[in-house]
N, C-alpha and C positions, 0 to 999 in steps of 0.2 A: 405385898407379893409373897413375902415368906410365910406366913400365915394361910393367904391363898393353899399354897403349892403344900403346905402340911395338912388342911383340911382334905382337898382334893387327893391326895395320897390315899386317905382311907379309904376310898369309894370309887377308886376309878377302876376298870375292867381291863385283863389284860388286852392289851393288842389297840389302845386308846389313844388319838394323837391328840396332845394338848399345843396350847400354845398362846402366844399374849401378845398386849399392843402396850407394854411399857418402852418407856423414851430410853431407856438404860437398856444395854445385854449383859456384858461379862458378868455384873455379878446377879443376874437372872437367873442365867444361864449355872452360873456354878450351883446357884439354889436348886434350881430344877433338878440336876443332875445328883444331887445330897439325897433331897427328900425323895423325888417320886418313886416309885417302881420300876425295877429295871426293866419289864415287858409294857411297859409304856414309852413312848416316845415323846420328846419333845421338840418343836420348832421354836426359836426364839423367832419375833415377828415386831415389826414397828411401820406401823402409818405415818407416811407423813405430810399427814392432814388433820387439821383440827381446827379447834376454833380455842375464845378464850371463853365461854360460857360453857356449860356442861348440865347435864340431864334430859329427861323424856321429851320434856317441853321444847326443846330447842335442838329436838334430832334431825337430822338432814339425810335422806336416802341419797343424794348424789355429791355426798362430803367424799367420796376416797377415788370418785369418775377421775380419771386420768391424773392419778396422783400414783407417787412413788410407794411402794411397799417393801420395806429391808426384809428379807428371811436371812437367818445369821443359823442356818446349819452347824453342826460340830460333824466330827469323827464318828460321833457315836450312833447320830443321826439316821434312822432310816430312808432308805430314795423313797419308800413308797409313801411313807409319813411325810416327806418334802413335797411331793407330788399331791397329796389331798390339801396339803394349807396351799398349795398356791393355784390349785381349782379354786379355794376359796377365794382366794385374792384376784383372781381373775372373776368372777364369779361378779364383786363389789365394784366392778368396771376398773380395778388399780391395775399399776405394772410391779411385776414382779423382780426386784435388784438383792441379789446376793453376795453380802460381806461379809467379813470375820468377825465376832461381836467386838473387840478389842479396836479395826479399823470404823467400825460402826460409832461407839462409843466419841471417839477420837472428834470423827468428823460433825456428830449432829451437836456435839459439845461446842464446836465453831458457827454450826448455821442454825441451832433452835436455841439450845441452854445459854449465851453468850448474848445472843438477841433480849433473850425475856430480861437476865440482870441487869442488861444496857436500859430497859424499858423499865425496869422496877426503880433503877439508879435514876433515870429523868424525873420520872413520877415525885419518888421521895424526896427530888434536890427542891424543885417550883415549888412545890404544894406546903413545904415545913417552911419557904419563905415568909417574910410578914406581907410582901405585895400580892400573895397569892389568889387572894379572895379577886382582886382588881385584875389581876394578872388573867384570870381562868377566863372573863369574858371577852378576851382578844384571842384564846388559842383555837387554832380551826384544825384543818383537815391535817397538816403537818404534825401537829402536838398528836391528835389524835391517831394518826397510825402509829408514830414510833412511842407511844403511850398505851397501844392497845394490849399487850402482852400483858403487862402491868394490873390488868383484870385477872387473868389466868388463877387456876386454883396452889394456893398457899402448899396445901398437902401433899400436892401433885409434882410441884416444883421442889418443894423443901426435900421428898426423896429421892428427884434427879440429882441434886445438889451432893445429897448423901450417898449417892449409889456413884455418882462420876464422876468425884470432884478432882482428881489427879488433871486429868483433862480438860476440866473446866478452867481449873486455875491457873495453868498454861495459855490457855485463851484469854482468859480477864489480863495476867501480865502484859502480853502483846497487844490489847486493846488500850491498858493504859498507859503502855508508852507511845503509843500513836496518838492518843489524847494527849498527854504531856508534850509531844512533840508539837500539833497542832495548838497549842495554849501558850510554845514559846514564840511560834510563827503570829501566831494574834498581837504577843502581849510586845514585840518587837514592829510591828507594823509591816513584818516582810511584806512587799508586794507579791513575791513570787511565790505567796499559799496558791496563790491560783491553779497553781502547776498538780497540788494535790488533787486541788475541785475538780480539773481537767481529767487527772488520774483515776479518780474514783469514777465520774460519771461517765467516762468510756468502760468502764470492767463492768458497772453495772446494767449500762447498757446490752452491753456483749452477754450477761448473763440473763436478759431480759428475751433477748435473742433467741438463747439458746433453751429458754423455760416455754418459746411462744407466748408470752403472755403479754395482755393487751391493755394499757393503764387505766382504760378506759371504763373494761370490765367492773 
C-alpha cells in the first residue's frame, strides 16, 4: 500500500478521489495523508467481504450484494469525495457503515484478523501431527469451515498482522485465556462446561439473528 499511494502520487490529477479495500486503516490512512497530494482526497474503505482464494478466475459480481462497507472518513476528508465512494458502494449493491479508522482497526481485529490466526493455529496444530495423514480422512464440514481462513493469502495477512497488531494482540490474549480456561474445564472433568456451550450457542445464535443469515445457505 505504501508503495501504491507513492506511485499513484505522481500521476494523480488534482480534484481525484482515491481510496482502498485494505483490512487495516490507521496506518492507511496516515500513509495516504504523507504521500498523496493535498488537492487529492482520500477515503479510507474496507469490504467486508471476501473470500479465501483470490484472482480473475474466481471473481464474483455479487461478493459485496448486502455486505457491510467501513468508509473511515478523517477531518481532512471532503463531503463530496465521501459522497462519490459511497455511490460507489452502493453502486456494488453493499451498505455503507462509517467509523473512525482506530475504532475500525480495533473491531475487525476481533471478528476477521483473530478468526484467520485461530484457523491458521488449527490447521498448523492436526496437520504437524504424526496421526495427520489418518486423521485428514475423518475431518468433514466442521474442520473445514473453521480451517477455511487458513487458505487465505500469506501476504495479505502477514501485513494485517503488521499494520494492526497492537489490536490483534489484545484479541489473541483474551482468546487464549478463554482457551486456557476451557482446557482447565476439560482437563478437571467439570460438568458445568456446559454452561459455556449453552453461552456461546445462544450469542451466536442471537448474532445469527441479527446478520439474517440462513445455515442452510
Amino acid at each position: 500500500m505504501h508503495r501504491l499511494l507513492q506511485e499513484l502520487a505522481a500521476v494523480l490529477s488534482p480534484g481525484t478521489v482515491v481510496t482502498d479495500v485494505a483490512s487495516t486503516k490507521a496506518q492507511v490512512i496516515s500513509w495516504a495523508e504523507e504521500l498523496l497530494p493535498k488537492n487529492v482526497s482520500f477515503v479510507g474503505g474496507h469490504p467486508m467481504a471476501g473470500r479465501e482464494v483470490s484472482g480473475i478466475d474466481v471473481a464474483d459480481a455479487t461478493l459485496f450484494r448486502e455486505r457491510t462497507y467501513c468508509l473511515t472518513p478523517t477531518a481532512h476528508t471532503l463531503p463530496a469525495a465521501v459522497s462519490k465512494v459511497c455511490s460507489l458502494v452502493e453502486i456494488v449493491g453493499a451498505r455503507v457503515h462509517f467509523l473512525g479508522a482506530a475504532a475500525h482497526d480495533e473491531q475487525v481485529a476481533s471478528v476477521s484478523h483473530l478468526p484467520f490466526l485461530a484457523s491458521v493455529a488449527l490447521m498448523n496444530t492436526v496437520a504437524e501431527d504424526s496421526t495427520w495423514n489418518d486423521a485428514a480422512s475423518l475431518a468433514a464440514s466442521g474442520f473445514r469451515d473453521t480451517s477455511r481462513l487458513a487458505a487465505g493469502s500469506p501476504e495479505m495477512y502477514r501485513d494485517i498482522c503488521l499494520t494492526n497488531s497492537t489490536a490483534i494482540v489484545g484479541w489473541l490474549d483474551k482468546y487464549i485465556e478463554s482457551l486456557q480456561a476451557l482446557r482447565e474445564q476439560v482437563a478437571k472433568h467439570d460438568k458445568d462446561i456446559d454452561e459455556i456451550f449453552e453461552q456461546a450457542q445462544q450469542r451466536r445464535l442471537e448474532w445469527q439473528g441479527m446478520q439474517g443469515i440462513d445455515e442452510c445457505d
